[in-house]
The first five atom37 places (N, CA, C, CB, O) and aatype in JSON, in Angstrom:
{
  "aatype": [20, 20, 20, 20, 20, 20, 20, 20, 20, 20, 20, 20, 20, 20, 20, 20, 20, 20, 20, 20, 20, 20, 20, 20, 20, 20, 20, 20, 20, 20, 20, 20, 20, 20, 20, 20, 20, 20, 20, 20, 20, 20, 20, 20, 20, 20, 20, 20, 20, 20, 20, 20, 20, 20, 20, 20, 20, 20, 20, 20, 20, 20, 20, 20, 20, 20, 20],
  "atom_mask": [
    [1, 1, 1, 1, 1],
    [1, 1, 1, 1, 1],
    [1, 1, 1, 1, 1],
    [1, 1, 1, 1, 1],
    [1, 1, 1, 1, 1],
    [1, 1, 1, 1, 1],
    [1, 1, 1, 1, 1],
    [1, 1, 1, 1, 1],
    [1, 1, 1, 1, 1],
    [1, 1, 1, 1, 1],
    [1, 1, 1, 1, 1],
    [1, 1, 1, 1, 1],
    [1, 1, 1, 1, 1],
    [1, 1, 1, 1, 1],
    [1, 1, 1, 1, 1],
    [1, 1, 1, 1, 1],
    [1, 1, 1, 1, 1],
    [1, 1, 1, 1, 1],
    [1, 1, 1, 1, 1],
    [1, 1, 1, 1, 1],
    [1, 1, 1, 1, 1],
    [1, 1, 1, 1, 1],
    [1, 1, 1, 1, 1],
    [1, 1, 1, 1, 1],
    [1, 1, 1, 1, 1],
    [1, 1, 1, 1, 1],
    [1, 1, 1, 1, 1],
    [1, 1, 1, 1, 1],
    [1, 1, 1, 1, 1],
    [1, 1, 1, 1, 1],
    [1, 1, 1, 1, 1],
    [1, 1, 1, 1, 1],
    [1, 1, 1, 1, 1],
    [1, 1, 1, 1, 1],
    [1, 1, 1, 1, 1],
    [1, 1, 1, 1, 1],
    [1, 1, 1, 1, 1],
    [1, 1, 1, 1, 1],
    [1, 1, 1, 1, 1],
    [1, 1, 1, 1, 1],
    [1, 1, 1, 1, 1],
    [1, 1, 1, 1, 1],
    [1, 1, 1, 1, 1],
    [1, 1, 1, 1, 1],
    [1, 1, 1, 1, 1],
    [1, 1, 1, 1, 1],
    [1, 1, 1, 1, 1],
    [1, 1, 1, 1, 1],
    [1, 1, 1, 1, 1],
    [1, 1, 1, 1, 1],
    [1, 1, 1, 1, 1],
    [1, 1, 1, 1, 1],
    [1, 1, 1, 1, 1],
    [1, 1, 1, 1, 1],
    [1, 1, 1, 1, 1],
    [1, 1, 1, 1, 1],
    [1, 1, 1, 1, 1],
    [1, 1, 1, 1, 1],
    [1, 1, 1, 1, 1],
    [1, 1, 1, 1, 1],
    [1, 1, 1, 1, 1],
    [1, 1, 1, 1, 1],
    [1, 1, 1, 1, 1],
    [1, 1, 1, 1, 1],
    [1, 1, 1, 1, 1],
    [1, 1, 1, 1, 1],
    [1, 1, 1, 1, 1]
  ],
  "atom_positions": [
    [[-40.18, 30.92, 77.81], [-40.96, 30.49, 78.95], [-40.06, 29.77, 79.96], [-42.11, 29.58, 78.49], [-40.19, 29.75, 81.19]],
    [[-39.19, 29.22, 79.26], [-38.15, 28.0, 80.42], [-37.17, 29.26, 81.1], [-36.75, 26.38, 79.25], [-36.91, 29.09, 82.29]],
    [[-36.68, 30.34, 80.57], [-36.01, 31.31, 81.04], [-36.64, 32.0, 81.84], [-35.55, 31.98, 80.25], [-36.14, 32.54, 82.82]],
    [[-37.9, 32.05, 81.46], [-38.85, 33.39, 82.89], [-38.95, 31.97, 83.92], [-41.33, 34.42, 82.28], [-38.74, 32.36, 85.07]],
    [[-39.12, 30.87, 83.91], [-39.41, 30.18, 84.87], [-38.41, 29.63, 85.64], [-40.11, 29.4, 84.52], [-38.65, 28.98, 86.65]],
    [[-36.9, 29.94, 85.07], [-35.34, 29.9, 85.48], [-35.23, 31.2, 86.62], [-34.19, 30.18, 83.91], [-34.93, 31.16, 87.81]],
    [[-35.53, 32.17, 85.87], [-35.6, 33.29, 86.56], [-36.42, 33.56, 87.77], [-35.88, 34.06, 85.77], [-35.94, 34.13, 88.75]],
    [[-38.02, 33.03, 87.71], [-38.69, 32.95, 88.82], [-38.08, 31.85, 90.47], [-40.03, 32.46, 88.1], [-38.52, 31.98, 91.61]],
    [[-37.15, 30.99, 90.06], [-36.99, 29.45, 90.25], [-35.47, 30.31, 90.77], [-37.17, 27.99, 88.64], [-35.01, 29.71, 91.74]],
    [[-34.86, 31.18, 90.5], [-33.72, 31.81, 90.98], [-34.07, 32.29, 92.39], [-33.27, 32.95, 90.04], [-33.59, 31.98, 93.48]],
    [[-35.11, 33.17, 92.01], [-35.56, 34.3, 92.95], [-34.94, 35.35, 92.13], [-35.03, 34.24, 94.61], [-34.81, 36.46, 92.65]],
    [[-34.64, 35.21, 91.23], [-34.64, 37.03, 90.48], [-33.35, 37.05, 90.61], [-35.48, 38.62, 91.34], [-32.94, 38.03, 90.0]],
    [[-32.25, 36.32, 91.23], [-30.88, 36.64, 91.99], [-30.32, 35.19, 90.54], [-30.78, 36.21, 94.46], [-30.28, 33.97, 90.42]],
    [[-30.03, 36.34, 89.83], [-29.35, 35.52, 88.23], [-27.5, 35.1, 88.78], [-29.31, 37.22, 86.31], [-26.94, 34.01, 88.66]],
    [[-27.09, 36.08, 89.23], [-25.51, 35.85, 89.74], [-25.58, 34.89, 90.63], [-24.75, 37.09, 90.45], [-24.59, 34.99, 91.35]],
    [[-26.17, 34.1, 90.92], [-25.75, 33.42, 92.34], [-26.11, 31.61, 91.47], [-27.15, 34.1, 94.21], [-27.09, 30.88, 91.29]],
    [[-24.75, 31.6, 91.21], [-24.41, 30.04, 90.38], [-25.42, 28.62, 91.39], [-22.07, 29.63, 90.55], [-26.28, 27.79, 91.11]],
    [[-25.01, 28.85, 92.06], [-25.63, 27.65, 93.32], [-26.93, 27.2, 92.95], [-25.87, 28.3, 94.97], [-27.1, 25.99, 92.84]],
    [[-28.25, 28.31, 92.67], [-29.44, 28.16, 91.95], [-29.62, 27.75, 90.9], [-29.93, 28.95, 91.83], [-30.4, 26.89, 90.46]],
    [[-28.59, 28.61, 90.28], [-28.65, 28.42, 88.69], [-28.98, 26.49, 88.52], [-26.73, 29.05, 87.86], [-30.06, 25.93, 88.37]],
    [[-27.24, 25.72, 88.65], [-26.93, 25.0, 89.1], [-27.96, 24.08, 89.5], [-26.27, 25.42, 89.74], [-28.11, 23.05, 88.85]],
    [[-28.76, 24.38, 90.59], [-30.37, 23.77, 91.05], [-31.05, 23.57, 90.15], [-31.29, 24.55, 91.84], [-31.36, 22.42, 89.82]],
    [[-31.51, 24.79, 89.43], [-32.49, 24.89, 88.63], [-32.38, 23.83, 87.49], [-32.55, 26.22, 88.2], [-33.4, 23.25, 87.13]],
    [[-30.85, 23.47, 86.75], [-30.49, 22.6, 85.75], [-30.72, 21.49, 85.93], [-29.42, 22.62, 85.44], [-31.28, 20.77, 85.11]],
    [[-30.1, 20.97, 87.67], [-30.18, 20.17, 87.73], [-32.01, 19.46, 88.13], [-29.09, 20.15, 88.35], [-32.41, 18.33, 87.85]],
    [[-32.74, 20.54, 88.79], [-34.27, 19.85, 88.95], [-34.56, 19.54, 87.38], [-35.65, 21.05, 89.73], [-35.17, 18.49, 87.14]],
    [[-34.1, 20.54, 86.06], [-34.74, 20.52, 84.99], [-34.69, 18.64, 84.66], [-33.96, 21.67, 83.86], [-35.57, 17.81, 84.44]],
    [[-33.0, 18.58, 84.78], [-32.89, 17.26, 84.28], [-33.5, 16.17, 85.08], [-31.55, 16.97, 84.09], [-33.62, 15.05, 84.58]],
    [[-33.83, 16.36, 86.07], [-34.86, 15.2, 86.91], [-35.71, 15.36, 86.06], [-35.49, 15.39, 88.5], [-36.03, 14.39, 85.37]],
    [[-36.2, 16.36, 85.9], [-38.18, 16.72, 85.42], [-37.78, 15.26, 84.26], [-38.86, 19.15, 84.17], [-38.0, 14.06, 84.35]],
    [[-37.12, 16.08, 83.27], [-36.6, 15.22, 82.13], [-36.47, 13.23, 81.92], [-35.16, 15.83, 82.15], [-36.72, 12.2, 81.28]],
    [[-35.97, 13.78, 82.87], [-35.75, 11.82, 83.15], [-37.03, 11.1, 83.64], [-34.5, 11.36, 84.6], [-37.51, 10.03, 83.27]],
    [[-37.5, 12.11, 84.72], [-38.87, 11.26, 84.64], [-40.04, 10.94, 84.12], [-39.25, 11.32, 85.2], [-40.96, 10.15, 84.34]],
    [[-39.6, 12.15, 83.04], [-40.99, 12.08, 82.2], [-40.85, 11.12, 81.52], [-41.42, 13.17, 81.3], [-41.73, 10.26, 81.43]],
    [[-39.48, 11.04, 80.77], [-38.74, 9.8, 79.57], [-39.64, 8.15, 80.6], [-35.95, 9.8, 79.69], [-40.54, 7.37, 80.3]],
    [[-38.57, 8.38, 82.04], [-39.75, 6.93, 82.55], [-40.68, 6.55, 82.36], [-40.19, 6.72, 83.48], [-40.9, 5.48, 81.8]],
    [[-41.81, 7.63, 82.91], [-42.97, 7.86, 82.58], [-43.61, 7.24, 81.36], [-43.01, 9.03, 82.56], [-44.4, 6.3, 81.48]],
    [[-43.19, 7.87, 79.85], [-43.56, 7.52, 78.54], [-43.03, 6.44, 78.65], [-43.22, 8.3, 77.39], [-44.0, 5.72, 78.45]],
    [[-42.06, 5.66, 78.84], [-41.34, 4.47, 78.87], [-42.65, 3.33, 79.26], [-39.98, 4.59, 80.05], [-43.14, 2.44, 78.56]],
    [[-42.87, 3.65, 80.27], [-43.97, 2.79, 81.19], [-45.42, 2.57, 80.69], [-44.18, 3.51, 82.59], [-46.25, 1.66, 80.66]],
    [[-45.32, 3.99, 80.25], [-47.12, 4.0, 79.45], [-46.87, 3.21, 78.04], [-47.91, 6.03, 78.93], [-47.74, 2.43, 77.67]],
    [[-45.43, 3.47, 77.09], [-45.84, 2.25, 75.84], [-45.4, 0.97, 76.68], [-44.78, 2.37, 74.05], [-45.56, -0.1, 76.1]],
    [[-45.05, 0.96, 77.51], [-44.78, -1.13, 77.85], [-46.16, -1.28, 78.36], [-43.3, -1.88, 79.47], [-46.68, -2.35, 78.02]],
    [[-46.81, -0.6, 79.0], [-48.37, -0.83, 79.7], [-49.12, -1.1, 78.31], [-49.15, 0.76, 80.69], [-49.95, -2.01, 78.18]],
    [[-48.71, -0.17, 77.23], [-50.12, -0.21, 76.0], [-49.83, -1.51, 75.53], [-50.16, 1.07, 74.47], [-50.67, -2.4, 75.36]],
    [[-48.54, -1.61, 75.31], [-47.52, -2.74, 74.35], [-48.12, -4.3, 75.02], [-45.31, -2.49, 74.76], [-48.44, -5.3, 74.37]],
    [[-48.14, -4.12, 76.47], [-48.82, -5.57, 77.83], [-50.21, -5.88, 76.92], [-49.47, -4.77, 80.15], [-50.43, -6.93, 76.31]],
    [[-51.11, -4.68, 76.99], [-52.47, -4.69, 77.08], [-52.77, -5.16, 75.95], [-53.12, -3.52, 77.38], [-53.75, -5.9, 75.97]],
    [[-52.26, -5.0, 74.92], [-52.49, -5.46, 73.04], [-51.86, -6.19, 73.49], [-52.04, -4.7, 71.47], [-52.26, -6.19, 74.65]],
    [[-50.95, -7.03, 73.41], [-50.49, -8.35, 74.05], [-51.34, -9.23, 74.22], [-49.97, -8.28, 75.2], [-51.56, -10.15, 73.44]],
    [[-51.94, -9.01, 75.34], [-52.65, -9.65, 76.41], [-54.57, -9.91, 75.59], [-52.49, -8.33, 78.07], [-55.35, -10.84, 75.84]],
    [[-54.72, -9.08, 74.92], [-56.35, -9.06, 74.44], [-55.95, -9.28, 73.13], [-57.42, -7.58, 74.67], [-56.68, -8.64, 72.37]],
    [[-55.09, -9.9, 72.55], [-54.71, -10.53, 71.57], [-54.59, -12.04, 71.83], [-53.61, -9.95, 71.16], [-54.72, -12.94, 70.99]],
    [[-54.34, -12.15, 73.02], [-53.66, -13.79, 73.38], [-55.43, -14.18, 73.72], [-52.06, -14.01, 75.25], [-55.69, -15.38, 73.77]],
    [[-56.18, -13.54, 73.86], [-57.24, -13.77, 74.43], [-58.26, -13.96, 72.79], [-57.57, -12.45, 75.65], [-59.39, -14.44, 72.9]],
    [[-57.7, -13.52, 71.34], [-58.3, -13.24, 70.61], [-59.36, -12.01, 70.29], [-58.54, -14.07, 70.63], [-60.43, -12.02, 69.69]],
    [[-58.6, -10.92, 70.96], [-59.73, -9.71, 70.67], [-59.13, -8.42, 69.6], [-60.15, -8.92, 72.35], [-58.44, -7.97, 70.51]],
    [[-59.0, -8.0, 69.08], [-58.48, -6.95, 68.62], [-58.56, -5.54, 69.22], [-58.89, -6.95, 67.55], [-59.67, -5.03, 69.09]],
    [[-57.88, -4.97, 69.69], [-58.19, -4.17, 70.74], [-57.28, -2.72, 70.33], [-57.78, -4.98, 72.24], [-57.04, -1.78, 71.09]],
    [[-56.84, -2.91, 68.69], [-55.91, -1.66, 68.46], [-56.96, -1.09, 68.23], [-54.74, -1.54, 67.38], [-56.94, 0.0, 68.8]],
    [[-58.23, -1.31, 67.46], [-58.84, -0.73, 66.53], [-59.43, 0.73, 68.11], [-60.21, -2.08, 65.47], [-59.8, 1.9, 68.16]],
    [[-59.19, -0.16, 68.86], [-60.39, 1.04, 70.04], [-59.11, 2.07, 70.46], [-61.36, 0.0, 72.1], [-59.25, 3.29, 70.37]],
    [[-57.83, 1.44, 70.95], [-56.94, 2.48, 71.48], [-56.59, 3.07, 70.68], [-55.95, 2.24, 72.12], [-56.32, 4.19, 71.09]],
    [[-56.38, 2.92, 69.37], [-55.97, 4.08, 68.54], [-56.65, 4.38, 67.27], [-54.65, 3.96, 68.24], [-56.21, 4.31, 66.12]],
    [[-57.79, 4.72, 67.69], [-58.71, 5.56, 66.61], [-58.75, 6.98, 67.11], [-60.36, 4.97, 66.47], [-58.29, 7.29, 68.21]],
    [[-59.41, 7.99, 66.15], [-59.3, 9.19, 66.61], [-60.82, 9.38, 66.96], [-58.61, 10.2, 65.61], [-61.79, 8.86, 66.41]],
    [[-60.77, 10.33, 68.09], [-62.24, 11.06, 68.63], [-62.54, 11.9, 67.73], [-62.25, 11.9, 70.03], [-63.55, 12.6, 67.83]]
  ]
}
């Protein structure tokens, strides 16, 4: 799937390094920002149990039970 979408993300034009090149390098943005991303969402969960703990509530039992 990452190769047909290399290929689409070329324009079909596989010889022409310059894209290629592009394409690696947008991949590794995507990459890094997602890592931020997850980074941010456990310090946000990590704040929030923190925070409704200091308050005396227990608040794992609700964020991480299963539906």
């Amino acid at each position: 799937m990452w190769f047909m979408y290399g290929v689409v993300y070329t324009g079909y034009d596989l010889k022409n390094h310059e894209k290629r090149i592009s394409f690696i390098k947008y991949n590794g943005d995507l990459a890094i920002i997602y890592a931020l991303i997850a980074i941010a969402g456990g310090l946000l969960t990590a704040i929030t149990i923190g925070l409704f703990d200091s308050i005396g509530l227990n608040i794992e039992k609700f964020l991480f039970r299963k539906t």
